[in-house]
NUTORGU-426566 format. One line per field, with one value per residue (C-alpha): residue in one letter; y, z, x; residue number from 1. Coordinates in steps of 0.2 Angstrom, whole numbers. Each point is the difference from the previous one (the first is absolute). Layout:
aa: c(A_...)
py: c(Y_...)
pz: c(Z_...)
px: c(X_...)
i: c(NUM_...)
***
This chain:
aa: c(X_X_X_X_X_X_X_X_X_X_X_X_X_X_X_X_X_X_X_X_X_X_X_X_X_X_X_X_X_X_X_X_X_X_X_X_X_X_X_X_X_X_X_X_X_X_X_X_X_X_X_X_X_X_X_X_X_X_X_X_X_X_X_X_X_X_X_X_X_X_X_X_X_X_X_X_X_X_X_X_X_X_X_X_X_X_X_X_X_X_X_X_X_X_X_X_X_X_X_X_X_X_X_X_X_X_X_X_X_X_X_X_X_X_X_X_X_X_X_X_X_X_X_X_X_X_X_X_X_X_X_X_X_X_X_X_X_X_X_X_X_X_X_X_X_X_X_X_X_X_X_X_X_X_X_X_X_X_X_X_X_X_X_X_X_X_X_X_X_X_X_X_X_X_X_X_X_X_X_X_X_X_X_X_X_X_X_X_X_X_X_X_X_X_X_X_X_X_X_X_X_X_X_X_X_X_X_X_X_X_X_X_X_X_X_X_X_X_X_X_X_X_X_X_X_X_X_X_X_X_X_X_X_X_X_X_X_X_X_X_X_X_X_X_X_X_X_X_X_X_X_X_X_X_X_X_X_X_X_X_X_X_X_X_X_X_X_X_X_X_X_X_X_X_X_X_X_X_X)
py: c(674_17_9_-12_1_19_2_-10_7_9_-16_-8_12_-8_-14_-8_18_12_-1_12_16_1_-17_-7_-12_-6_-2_-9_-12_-6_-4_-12_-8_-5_-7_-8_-10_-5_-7_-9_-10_-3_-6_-9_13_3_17_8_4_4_4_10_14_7_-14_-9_-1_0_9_-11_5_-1_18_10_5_-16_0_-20_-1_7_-3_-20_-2_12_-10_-8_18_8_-13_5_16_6_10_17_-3_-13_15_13_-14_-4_18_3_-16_4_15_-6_-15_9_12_-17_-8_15_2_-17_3_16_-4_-20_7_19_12_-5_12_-7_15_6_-16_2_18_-7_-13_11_11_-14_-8_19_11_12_-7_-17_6_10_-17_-6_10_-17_-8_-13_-9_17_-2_-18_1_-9_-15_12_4_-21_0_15_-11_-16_10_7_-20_-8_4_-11_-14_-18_6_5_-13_4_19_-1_-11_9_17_-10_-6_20_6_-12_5_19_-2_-4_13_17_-3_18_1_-14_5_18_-10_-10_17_7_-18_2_17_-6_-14_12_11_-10_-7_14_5_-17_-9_-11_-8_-1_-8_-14_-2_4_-19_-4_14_-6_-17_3_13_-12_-10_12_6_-13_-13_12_10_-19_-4_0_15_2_-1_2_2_18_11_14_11_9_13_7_-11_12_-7_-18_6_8_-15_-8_-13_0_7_-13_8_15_18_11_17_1_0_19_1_7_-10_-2_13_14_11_-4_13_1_13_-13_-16_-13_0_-12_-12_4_-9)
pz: c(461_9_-7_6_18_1_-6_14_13_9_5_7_12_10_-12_14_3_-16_-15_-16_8_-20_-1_17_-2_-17_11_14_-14_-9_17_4_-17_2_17_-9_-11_14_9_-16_-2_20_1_-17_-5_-15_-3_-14_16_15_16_7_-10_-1_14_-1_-18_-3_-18_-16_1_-19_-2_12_-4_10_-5_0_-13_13_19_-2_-6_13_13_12_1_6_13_7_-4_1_-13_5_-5_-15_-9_4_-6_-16_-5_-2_-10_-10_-7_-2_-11_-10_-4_-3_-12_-9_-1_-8_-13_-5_0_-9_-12_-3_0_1_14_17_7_-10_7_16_1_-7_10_15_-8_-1_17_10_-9_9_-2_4_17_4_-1_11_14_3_-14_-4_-15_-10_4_-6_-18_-1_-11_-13_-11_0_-6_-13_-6_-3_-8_-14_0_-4_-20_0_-11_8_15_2_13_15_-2_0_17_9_-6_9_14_4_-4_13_13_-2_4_13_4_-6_-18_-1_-5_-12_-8_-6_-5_-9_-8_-5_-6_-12_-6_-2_-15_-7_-4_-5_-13_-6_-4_-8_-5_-10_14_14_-14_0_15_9_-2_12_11_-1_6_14_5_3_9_11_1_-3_14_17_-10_-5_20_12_11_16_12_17_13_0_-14_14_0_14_-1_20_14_11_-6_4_19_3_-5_11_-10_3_-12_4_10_-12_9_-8_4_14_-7_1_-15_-15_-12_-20_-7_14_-4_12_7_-6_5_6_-12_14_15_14_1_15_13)
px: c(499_9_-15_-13_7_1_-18_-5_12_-12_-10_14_2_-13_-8_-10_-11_1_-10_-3_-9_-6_-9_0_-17_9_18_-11_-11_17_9_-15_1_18_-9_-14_12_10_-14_-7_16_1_-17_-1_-17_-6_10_-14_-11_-1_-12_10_-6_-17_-6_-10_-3_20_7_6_19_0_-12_15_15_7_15_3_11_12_-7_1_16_8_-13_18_9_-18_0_17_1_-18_-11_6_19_-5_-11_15_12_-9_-5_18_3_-15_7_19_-7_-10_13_10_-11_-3_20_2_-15_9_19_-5_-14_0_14_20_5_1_-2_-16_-6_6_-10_-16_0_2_-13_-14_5_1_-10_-9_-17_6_9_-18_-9_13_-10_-10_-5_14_-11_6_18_-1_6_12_-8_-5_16_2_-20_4_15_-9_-13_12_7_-15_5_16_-3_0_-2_-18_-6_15_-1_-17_-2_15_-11_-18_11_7_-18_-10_15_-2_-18_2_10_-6_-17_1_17_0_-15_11_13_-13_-5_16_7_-15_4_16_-2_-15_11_15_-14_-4_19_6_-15_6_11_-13_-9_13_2_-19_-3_12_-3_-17_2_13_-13_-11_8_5_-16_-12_3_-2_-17_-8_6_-17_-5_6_-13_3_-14_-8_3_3_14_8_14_2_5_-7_-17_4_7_-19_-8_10_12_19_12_15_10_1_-1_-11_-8_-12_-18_1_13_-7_-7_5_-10_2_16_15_10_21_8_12_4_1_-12_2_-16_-13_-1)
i: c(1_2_3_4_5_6_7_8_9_10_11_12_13_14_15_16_17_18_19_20_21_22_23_24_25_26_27_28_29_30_31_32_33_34_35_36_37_38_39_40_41_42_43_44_45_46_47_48_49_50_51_52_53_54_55_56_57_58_59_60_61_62_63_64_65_66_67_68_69_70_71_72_73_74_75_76_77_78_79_80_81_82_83_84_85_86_87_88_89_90_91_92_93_94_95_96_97_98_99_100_101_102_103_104_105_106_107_108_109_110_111_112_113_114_115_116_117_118_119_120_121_122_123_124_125_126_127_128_129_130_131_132_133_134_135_136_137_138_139_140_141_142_143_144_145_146_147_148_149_150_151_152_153_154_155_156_157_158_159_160_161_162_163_164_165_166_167_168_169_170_171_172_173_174_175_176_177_178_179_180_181_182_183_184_185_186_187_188_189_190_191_192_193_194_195_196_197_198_199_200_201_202_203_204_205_206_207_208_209_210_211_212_213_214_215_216_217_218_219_220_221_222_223_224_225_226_227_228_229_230_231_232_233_234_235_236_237_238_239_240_241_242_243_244_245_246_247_248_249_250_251_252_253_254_255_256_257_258_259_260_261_262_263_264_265_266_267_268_269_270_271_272_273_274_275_276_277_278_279)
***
């Protein structure tokens, strides 16, 4: 938790007026989101889209990087608080839990020493490519669901117990979509590299066992795939709130950049890694 505060020291600072001079548009679009979730559950709207975005058509919430998972459930504390110190707040938790999670996977599942855990943990909670997505894209820094998804994965073998690891592995993998797909999909990929080649190795006992595996895979598996589509108004997707302000919708009560800032795709400049917002 000391780590996850100190990465985001800077923003604290002055939390109402900086954002990440290397993703600023990114640091402004999340901001909002934690404002679109508030204002979903205030108003009793249908979160998966909005018209605030991309007026008048609105965007289908579902094809962003929305971030639900996280913005509804934290919905009271961005009323008091507002979405400025919420996003700072839960950037730092997002990291700590993560290196949480993946301390309990490794210390319960993989290695005897505590401390090798404890520095892996740190490792896949504070690496340096984590702490760089930190710089406006909290939907990266959101791992903390996937050590508990890896475990239930390698679970799904123990006889008897197929159906309950298999719906508590659907239960965790519905959540984390709606958290961060991008993530869960390389965990997907790696999980599956992972029993390949464990097949390959001891053949004979993934054979015993791959029926049960099978079946609790399934389960966990089967019911949110056979589940119907989302479909939520417009297929549009929308990425700056920079674009919304020109078209003349509100952004919540979220300050963004003026509609001079730079948009996604056009370099930013850093030679500092906080900027404060314009005005």
């Amino acid at each position: 938790m000391v780590l996850g505060v100190l990465v985001c020291l800077n923003y604290w600072v002055d939390v109402n007026h900086r954002v990440s001079s290397h993703l600023p548009t990114d640091h402004s679009w999340f901001e909002w989101l934690f404002s679109h979730g508030a204002y979903s559950v205030l108003h009793l709207e249908n979160p998966l889209f909005t018209a605030r975005q991309n007026a008048p058509d609105g965007v289908n919430m579902m094809a962003n990087t929305s971030l639900l998972g996280v913005t509804l459930p934290l919905a009271p504390l961005t009323w008091l608080l507002g979405p400025q110190v919420v996003y700072a707040l839960y950037l730092g938790g997002a990291l700590a839990a993560t290196a949480g999670t993946s301390y309990w996977m490794l210390s319960r599942h993989l290695v005897r020493s505590r401390a090798a855990a404890f520095v892996g943990g740190a490792f896949l909670g504070f690496a340096p490519g984590i702490v760089h997505h930190a710089n406006g894209q909290p939907n990266f820094v959101s791992n903390f669901l996937l050590p508990l998804i890896v475990v239930r994965v390698f679970r799904l073998a123990e006889p008897g117990r197929w159906r309950r690891n298999g719906l508590v592995l659907g239960l965790l993998v519905a959540y984390q979509i709606f958290i961060n797909e991008e993530m869960l999909l390389l965990t997907a990929m790696a999980c599956l590299v992972i029993v390949i080649a464990y097949a390959v190795m001891r053949p004979r006992v993934a054979w015993q066992r791959a029926g049960t595996f099978g079946a609790g895979l399934g389960v966990g598996g089967g019911w949110p795939c056979c589940s119907p589509p989302i479909r939520s108004g417009s297929s549009s997707t929308a990425r700056s709130p920079t674009a919304a302000c020109r078209a003349g919708c509100s952004t919540a009560g979220v300050r963004t950049s003026s509609p001079s800032s730079p948009s996604p795709a056009t370099p930013s400049p850093a030679p500092r890694r906080w900027r404060r917002r314009s005005g």
